[in-house]
C-alpha positions in Angstrom: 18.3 122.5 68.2 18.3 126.2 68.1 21.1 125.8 65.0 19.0 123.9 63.1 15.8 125.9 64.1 18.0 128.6 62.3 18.6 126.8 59.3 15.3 126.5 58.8 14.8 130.2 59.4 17.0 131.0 57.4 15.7 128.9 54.3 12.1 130.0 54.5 13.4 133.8 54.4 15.4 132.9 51.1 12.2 131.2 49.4 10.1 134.1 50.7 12.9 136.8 48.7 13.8 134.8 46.2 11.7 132.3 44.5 9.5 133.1 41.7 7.5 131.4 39.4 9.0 129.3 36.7 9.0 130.7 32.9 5.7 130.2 31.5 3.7 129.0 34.8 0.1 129.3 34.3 -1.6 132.4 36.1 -4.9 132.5 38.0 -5.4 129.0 37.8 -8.0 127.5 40.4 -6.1 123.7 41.9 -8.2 121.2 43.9 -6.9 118.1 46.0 -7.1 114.9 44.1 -5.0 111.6 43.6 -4.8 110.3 40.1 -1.9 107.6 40.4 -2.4 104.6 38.5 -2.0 101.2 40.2 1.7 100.7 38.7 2.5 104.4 40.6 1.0 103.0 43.6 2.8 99.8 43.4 5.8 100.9 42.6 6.1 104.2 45.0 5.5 101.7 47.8 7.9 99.6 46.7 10.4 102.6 46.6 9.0 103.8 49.7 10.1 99.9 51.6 13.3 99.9 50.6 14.6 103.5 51.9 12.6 102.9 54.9 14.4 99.6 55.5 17.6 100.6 54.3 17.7 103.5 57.0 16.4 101.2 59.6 19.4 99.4 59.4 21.8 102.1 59.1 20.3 103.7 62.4 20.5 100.4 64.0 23.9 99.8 63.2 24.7 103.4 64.1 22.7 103.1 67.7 23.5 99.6 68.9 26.8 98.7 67.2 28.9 100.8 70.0 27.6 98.5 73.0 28.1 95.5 71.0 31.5 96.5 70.5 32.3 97.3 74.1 31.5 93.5 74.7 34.1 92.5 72.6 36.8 94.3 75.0 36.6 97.8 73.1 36.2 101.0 74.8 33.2 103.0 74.4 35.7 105.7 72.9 37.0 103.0 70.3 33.7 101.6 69.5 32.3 104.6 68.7 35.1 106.0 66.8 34.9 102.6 64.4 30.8 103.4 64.4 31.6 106.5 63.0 32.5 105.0 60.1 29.5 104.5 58.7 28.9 108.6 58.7 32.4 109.5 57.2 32.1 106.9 54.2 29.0 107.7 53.5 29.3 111.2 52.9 31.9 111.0 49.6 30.2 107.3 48.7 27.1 108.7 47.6 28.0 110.8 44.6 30.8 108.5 44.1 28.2 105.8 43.9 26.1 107.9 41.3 28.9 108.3 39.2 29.4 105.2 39.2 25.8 104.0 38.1 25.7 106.4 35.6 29.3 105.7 34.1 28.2 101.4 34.4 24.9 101.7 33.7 24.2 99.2 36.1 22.2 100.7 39.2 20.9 97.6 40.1 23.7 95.8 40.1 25.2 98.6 42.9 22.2 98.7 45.0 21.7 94.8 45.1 25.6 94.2 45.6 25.6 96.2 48.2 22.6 95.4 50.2 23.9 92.0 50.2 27.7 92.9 51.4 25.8 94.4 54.0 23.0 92.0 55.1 25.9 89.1 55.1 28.6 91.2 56.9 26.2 92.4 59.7 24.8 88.7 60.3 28.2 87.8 60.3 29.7 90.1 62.4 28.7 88.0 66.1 30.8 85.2 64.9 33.8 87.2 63.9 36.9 87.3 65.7 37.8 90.4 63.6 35.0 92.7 63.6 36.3 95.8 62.9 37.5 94.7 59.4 34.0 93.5 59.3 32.6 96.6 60.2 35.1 98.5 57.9 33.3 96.8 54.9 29.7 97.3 56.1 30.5 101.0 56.2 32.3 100.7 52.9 28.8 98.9 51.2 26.6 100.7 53.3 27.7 104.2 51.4 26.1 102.9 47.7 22.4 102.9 47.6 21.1 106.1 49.0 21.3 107.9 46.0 20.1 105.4 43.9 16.9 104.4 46.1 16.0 108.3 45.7 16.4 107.9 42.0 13.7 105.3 42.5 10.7 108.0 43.0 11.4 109.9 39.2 10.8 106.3 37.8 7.9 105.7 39.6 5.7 108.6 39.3 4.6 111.1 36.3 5.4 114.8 36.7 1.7 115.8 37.7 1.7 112.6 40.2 5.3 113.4 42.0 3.9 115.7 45.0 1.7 112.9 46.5 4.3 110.2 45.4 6.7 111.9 47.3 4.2 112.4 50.7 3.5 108.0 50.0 7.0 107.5 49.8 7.9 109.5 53.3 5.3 108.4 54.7 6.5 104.7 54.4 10.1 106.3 56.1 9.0 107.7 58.6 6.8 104.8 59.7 9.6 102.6 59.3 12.0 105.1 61.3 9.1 105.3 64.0 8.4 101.1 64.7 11.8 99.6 63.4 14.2 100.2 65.5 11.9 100.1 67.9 11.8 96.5 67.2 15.2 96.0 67.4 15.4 97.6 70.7 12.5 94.8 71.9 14.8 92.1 69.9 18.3 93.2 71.8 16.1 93.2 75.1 14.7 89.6 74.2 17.7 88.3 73.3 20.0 90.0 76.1 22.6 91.0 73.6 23.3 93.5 71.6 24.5 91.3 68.4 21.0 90.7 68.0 20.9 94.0 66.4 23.4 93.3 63.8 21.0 90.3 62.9 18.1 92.8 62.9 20.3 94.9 60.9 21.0 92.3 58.4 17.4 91.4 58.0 16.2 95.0 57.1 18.9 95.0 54.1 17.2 91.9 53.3 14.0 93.1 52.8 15.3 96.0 50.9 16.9 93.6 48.5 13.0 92.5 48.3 11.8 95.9 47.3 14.1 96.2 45.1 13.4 92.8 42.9 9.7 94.0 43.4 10.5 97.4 42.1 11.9 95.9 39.1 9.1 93.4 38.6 6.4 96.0 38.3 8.3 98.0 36.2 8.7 94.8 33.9 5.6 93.5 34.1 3.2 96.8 33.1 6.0 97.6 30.2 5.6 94.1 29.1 1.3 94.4 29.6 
């Protein structure tokens, strides 16, 4: 806590030394508190907003509950938290690669959908499995695409002048999501008695993203087309 605390220190000190105003900046001019988004920023910025909220409720889920289930399926807590890990070490060179990727195919949808499904079906899949850590190995492998993408989402929701209060809509739907989801899933593992439940829960919150997504591309289609 106290590095991070630090961190932080140290960031405000470089914005207080070093940032300036851009080229060209107005002077002197007077700003008042207003929200002028249109219904298709609203719409869509929620939309936005749903899926990374969902998406990392089911990443932290994975993350929190997967160890146990492992350790029911014979593993030790050191060897189900070392194939949990996964999920941290693939995701941290999948991200750009996954950018690249988009950008080289043209075909972000395509990556974000394919891999909220790989997901969604490997997690419901994985209390069935006699092989679960090649199971898990591919979650972690899928689960390494979207983030990138889904914070592309914003710049195509919002105008310049509406991208401050988009961006407070859009975290504000993460961290509710972060606060109540898993939560839930830790009344769903209770409930059931079992930690697999979590990978169903897990599963389910990659479906809902794939939701948000299909409805982020709808009202994008629908007010070009009006």
């Amino acid at each position: 806590m106290f590095a991070a605390a630090l961190a932080t220190l140290i960031c405000l000190v470089l914005v207080v030394l070093i940032y300036c105003d851009p080229p060209g900046a107005r002077a002197n001019v007077s700003f008042s508190f207003h929200i002028s988004m249109e219904r298709r920023e609203w719409l869509l910025i929620s939309f936005a907003g749903l899926i990374w909220s969902t998406y990392n409720a089911g990443l932290i889920v994975l993350i929190s509950f997967m160890p146990e289930f492992f350790t029911t399926r014979g593993y030790s807590l050191i060897e189900a938290s070392r194939i949990v890990s996964l999920l941290g070490w693939i995701l941290i060179p999948s991200g750009p690669l996954a950018g690249y990727m988009a950008e080289r195919l043209d075909r972000p949808n395509l990556l974000m959908a394919g891999a909220f499904c790989i997901v969604a079906l490997a997690a419901a899949a994985l209390p069935w499995t006699t092989a679960p850590t090649a199971l898990f190995v591919l979650i972690a492998l899928g689960i390494g695409l979207p983030p990138g993408l889904i914070m592309a989402l914003p710049a195509q929701a919002l105008r310049p002048e509406n991208r401050s209060i988009g961006m407070g809509i859009y975290y504000t739907f993460y961290y509710v999501g972060m606060a109540l989801l898993p939560t839930l899933a830790g009344f769903v593992r209770d409930a059931a008695g079992t930690p697999a439940a979590t990978a169903l829960f897990a599963s389910a919150m990659m479906g809902i993203a794939i939701l948000g997504l299909a409805g982020f591309r709808e009202t994008q289609r629908r007010f070009v087309a009006g």
